[in-house]
C-alpha positions in Angstrom: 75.7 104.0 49.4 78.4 102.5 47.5 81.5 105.1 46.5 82.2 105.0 42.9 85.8 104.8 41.8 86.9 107.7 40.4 89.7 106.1 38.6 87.6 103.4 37.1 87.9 104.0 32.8 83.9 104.8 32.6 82.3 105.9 29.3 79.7 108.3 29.2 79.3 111.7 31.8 80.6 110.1 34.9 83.7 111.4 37.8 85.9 108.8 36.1 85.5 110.0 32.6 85.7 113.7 33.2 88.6 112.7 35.2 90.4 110.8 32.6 89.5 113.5 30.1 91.6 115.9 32.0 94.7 113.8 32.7 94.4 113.3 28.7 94.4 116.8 28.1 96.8 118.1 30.4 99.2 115.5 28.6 98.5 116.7 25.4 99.1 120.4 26.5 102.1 119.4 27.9 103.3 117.7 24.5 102.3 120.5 22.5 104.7 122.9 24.6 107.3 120.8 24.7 107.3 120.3 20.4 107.7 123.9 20.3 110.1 124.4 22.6 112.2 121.7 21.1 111.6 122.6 17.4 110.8 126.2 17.6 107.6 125.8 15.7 103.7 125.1 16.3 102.3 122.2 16.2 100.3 122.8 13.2 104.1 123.7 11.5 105.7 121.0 13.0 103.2 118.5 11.1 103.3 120.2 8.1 99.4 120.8 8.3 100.8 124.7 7.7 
């Protein structure tokens, strides 16, 4: 049995993807914060979608 590569940029419901997915996410969390930190408003404000 062969291990799979959990780091491997795989499309579809695999480790790799949902991995990937998260590291995504926790880097778009992280970017939201830190524009409203730095600007003192919300995203949504920030981009003038408010």
């Amino acid at each position: 049995m062969q291990e799979e590569n959990r780091n491997a940029w795989n499309w579809g419901f695999t480790a790799g993807a949902e991995n990937w997915n998260g590291r995504l996410a926790m880097i778009g969390y992280a970017a939201a914060v830190i524009i409203e930190l730095v600007s003192g408003q919300g995203v949504l404000h920030f981009w003038g979608l408010l």
